[in-house]
C-alpha positions, -999 to +999 in steps of 0.1 A: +000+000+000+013+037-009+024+058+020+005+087+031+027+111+016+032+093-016-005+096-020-013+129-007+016+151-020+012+149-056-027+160-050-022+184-026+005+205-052-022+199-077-048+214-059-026+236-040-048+237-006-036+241+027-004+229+037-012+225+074-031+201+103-042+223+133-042+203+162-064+210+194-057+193+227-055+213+262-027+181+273+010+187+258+019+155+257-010+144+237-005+172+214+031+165+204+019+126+196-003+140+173+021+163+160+049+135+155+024+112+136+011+140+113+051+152+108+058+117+103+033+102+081+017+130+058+038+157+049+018+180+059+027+206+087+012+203+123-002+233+143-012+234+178-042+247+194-046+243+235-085+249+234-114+262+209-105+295+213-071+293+200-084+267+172-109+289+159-078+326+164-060+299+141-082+289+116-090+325+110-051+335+106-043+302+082-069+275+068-052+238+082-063+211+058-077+191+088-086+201+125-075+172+148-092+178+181-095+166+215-132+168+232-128+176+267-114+211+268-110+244+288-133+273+274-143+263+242-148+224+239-142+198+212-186+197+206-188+235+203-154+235+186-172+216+158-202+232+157-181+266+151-168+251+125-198+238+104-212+272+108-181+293+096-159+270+075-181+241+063-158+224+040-131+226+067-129+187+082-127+178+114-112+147+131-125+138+169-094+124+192-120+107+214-108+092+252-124+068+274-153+085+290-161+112+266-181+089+242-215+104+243-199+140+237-186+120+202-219+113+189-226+142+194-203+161+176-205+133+154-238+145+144-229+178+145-210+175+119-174+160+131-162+139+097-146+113+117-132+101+150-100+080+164-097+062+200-066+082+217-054+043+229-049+038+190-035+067+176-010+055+170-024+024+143-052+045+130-042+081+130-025+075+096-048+061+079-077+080+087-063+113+080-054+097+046-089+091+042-102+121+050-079+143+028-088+125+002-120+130+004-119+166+009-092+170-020-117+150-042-143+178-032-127+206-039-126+197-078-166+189-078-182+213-099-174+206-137-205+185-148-237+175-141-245+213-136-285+208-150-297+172-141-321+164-126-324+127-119-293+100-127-289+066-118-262+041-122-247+008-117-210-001-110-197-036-107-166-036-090-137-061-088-120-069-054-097-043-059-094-022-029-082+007-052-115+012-072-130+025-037-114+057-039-119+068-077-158+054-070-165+079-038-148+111-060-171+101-089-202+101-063-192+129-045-192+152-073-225+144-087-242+155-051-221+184-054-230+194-091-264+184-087-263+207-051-283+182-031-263+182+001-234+209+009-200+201+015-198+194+050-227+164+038-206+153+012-181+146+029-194+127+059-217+108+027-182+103+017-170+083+047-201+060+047-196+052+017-154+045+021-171+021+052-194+003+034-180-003+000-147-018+025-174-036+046-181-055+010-146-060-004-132-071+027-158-088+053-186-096+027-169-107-010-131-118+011-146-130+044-114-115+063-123-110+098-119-080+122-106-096+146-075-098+126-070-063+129-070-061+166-037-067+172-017-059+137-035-047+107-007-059+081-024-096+089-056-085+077-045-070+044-019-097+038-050-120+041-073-103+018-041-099-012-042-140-009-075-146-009-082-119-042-066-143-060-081-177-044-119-192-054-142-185-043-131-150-039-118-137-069-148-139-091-171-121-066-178-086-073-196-056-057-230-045-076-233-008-064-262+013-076-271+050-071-298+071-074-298+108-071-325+129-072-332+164-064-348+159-029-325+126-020-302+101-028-298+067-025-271+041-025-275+002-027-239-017-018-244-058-024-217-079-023-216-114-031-202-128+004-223-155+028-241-124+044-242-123+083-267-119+111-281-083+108-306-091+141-278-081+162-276-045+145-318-038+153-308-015+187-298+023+187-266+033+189-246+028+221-216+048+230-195+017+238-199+012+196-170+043+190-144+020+211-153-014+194-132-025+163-156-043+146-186-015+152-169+016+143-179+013+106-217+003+113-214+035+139-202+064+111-226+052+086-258+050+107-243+079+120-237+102+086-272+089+071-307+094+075-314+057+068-301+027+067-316-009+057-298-045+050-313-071+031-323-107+048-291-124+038-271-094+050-249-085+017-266-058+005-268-024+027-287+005+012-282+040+025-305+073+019-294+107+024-318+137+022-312+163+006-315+203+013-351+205+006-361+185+030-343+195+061 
């Protein structure tokens, strides 16, 4: 798998965008671990914020790429710290740095309009990655608006190989046809983004490769190394994902079926718990029921449709 500065770098001197992660935490120590990771990992440059105050005195001087923030803070907290955010710089992503304790403030700000959240225990195995995922979702938005300017109504049908790198490319397509077509704004988008980056993985890795998640508890590299065998093994490697979507003016809705055993989706008919932001294996189910306004699985349990709402009908 590419690096996080391999991938970012050549978009982000494409795009020229902000060159800098501001980084909120009222603990010094946390900050600097932050710091080290985002120094280490993404080329971008970190900048340090002890409370929402000084986040939002620093947004204001320079535009960070990301805002990385803690939720239990001095003055200005982590919840109204987002909802600042989503009122004055909407496109602007934030990432939640959630500790033990503080998970129902996360759903909140979750739902206030927090793009995505890492456990402070695992910073260190999922910072990375999910600040790869979220700049490249909000480096795919920025580049939205070139088509699809008068339509009304589109629907499609992708059927995807096993190929972890079609995700991506797939999302940025989707992405800019809510944004062209102006159903949602960005801050939507983007969060619609992540669902979709959770369940199209859900399919590829846990539905059509039947790779568990419990491999991932300990050392991730088992789990991918696992799912690189098995796309080449039967029965994996003829199964595909069938994804349809259907955008219209007042909503949109995706269908994501994969052609995996399915699994038992009783378990999943409850609200959402705090405990689900610390769990592995729940995290994913969390952001999308989370991000959308519904969410349905089929009997069988390989097919997840999602439906977003669109301005109108806020």
């Amino acid at each position: 798998m590419p690096t996080l500065t391999e991938t970012l770098s050549p978009a982000c001197d494409a795009t020229r965008g902000p060159s800098t992660i501001l980084i909120v935490d009222d603990y010094p120590i946390d900050r600097r671990i932050a710091g080290s990771i985002v120094e280490k990992t993404t080329g971008f440059r970190p900048t340090y914020a002890r409370d929402g105050r000084e986040a939002l005195e620093s947004i204001a001087r320079e535009l960070p790429a990301v805002v990385l923030t803690d939720l239990q803070m001095p003055e200005i907290d982590g919840l109204a710290l987002v909802q600042a955010i989503r009122e004055k710089y909407p496109r602007l992503p934030v990432i939640l740095m959630t500790a033990h304790g503080s998970e129902d403030v996360a759903i909140l700000a979750l739902r206030a309009g927090a793009t995505n959240y890492v456990p402070k225990k695992t910073l260190g195995r999922d910072l990375a990655e999910t600040l790869l995922r979220v700049l490249q979702l909000s480096t795919n938005d920025r580049h939205r608006r070139r088509v699809l300017s008068s339509l009304d109504c589109r629907e499609s049908t992708f059927t995807l190989e096993n190929d972890p790198e079609l995700i991506s490319p797939l999302i940025h397509l989707l992405q800019q046809e809510l944004g062209e077509m102006d159903i949602c704004d960005a801050t939507v988008r983007m969060r619609v983004g992540v669902a979709l980056q959770e369940a199209l993985s859900n399919a590829l890795y846990h539905g059509n490769l039947e790779v568990s998640t419990d491999l991932r508890q300990d050392d991730e590299r088992e789990f991918y190394d696992l799912a690189a065998i098995r796309r080449d093994l039967e029965p994996y490697r003829n199964r595909r994902i069938r994804v349809q979507a259907c955008l219209g003016r007042d909503s949109v809705t995706y269908t994501i079926e994969d052609e995996g055993p399915g699994f038992d989706t009783s378990a999943l008919d409850r609200p959402i718990e705090p405990e689900d932001l610390m769990r592995v294996g729940g995290r994913g189910l969390l952001l999308i029921r989370t991000f959308m306004d519904e969410v349905a699985f089929n009997e069988a349990g390989n097919r997840i449709t999602l439906v977003k709402r669109g301005k109108s009908t806020d």
